[in-house]
Structures are given as structure tokens and as C-alpha cells.
Backbone as numpy.savetxt, mean C-alpha at the origin, in Angstrom:
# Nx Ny Nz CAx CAy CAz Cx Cy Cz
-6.71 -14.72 18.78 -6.62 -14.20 17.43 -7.68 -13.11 17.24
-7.15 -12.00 16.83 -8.32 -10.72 16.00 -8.97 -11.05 14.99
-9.82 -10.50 15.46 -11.14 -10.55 13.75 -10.77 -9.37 12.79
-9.60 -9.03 12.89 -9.81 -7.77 12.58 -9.29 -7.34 10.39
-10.05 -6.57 10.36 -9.85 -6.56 8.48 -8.59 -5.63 8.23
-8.19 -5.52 7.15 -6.77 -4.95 6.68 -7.18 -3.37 6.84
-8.70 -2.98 6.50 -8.52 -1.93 6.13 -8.50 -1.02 7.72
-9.18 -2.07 8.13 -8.68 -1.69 10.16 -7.40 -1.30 10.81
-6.31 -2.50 10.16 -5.36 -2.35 10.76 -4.66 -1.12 9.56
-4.87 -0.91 8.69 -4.58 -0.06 7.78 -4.65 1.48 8.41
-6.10 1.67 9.01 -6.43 2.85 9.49 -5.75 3.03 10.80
-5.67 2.14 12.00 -5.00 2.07 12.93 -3.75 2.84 12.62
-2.86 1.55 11.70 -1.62 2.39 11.49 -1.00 3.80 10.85
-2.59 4.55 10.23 -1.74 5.60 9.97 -1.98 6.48 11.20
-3.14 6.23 12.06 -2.52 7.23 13.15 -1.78 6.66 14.05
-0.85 5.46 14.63 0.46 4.70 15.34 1.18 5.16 14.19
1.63 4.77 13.40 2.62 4.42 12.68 2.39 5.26 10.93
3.25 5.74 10.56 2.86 6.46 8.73 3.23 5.07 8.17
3.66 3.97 8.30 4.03 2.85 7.54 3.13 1.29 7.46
2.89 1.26 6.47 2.20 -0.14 6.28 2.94 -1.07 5.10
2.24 -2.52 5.82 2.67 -3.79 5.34 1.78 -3.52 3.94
2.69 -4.53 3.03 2.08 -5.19 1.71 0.59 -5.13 1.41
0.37 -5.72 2.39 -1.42 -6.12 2.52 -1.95 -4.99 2.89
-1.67 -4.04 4.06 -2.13 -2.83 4.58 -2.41 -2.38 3.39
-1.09 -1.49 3.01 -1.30 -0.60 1.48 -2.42 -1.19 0.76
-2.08 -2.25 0.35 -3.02 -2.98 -0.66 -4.66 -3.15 -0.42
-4.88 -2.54 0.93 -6.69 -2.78 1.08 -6.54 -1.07 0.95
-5.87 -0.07 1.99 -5.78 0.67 1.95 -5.94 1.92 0.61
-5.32 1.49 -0.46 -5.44 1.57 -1.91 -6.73 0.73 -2.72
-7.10 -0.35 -1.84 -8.41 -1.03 -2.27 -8.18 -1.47 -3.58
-6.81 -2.29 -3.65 -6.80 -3.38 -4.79 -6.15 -4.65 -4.48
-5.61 -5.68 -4.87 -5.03 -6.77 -4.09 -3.53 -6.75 -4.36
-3.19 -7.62 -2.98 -1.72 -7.22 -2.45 -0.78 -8.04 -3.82
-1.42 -8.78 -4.53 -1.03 -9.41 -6.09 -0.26 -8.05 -6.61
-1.84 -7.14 -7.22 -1.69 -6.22 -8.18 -0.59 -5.39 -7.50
-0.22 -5.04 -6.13 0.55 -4.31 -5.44 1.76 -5.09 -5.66
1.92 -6.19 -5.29 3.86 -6.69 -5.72 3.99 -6.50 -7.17
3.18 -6.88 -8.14 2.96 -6.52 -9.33 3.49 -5.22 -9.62
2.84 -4.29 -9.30 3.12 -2.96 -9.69 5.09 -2.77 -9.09
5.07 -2.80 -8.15 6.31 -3.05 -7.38 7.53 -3.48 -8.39
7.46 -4.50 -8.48 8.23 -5.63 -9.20 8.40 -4.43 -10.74
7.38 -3.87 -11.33 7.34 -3.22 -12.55 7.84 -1.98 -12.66
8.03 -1.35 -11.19 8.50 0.26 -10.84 7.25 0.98 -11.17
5.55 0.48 -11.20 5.02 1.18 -11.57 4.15 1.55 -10.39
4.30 1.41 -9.13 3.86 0.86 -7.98 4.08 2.64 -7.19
3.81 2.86 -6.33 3.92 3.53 -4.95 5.73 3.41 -4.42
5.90 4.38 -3.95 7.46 4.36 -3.72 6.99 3.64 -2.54
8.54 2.55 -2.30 8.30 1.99 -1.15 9.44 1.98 -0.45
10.04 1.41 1.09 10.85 1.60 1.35 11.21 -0.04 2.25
12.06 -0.58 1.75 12.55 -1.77 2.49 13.45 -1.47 4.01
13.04 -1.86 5.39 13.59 -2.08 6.21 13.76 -3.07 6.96
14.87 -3.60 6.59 15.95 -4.94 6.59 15.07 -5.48 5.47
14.22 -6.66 6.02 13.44 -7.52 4.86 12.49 -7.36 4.95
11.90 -6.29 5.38 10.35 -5.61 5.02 10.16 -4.34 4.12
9.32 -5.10 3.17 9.21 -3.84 2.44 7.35 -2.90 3.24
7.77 -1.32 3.32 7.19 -0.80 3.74 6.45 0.24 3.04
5.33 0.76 3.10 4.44 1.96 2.10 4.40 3.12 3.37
4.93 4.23 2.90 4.90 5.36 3.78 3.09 5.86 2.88
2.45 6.11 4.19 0.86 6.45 3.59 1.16 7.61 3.03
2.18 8.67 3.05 2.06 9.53 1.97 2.02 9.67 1.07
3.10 8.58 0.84 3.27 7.81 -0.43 2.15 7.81 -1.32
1.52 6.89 -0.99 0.51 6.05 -1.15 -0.39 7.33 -1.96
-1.24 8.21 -0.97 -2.28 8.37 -1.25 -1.22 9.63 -2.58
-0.13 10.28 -2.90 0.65 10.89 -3.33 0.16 10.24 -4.99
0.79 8.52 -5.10 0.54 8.14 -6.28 -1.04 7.69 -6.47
-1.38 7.44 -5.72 -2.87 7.43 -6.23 -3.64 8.86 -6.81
-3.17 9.92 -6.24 -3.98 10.74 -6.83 -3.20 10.99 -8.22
-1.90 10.95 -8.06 -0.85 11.44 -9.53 -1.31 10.11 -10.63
-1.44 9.06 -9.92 -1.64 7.95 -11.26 -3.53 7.96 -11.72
-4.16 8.12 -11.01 -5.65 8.57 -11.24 -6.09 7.57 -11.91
-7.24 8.24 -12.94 -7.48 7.14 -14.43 -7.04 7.05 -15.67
-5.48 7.42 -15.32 -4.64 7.67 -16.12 -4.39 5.33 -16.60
-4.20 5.13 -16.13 -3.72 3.87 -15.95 -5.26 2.96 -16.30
-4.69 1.75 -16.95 -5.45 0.85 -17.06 -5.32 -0.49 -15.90
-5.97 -0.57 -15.21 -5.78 -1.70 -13.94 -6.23 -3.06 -15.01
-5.20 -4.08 -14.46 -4.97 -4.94 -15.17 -5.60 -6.55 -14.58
């Protein structure tokens, strides 16, 4: 087993892979993978993309709505 932290495998995968898991995004963005299905579930979330039964965060995504949602938003 790895010792390894989300925001590790987070960084790993954007140079392997532009796509991260639930949890990835969610350290990656540096809030919890809660507030992330949360947002999801609300449409207020990061576009995401389901393949088969994984839902996936393209890091463009990601860093796309973070800068567009800013401190516009009240984190809850």
C-alpha cells in the first residue's frame, strides 16, 4: 500500500492523465470531496464527465471554474 496524499496523486495525474477522481479534484480544488458531490448534485459544481460509472473532472475544467466562480460564492 502507498502513503501517498490526494494532492500527489492529483498532481501525478495531470501530467499522465487531464482526468481526476472525486477525491483528486476535491484536494486538487482544496475543499472536501462532500462539498464537491454537493456542488455536483446542485449543477453548481465544475463540469464533469461520467465514463460508464465514473464520474470524472477534466483539470481544465476545474481550474476554468475556479477562477470564473472566485469569491463570488459563499462556501458553505
Amino acid at each position: 500500500m502507498q502513503d501517498d496524499t490526494d494532492i500527489d496523486r492529483a498532481g501525478r495525474a495531470k501530467r499522465g492523465s487531464p482526468f481526476l477522481t472525486t477525491d483528486q479534484a476535491a484536494a486538487y480544488l482544496k475543499i472536501s470531496a462532500k462539498s464537491l458531490k454537493r456542488l455536483r448534485r446542485d449543477g453548481k459544481g465544475p463540469a464533469f464527465r461520467r465514463h460508464c460509472r465514473f464520474v470524472q473532472y477534466h483539470i481544465d475544467d476545474l481550474d476554468s471554474w475556479s477562477r470564473d466562480s472566485g469569491a463570488q460564492e459563499k462556501c458553505q
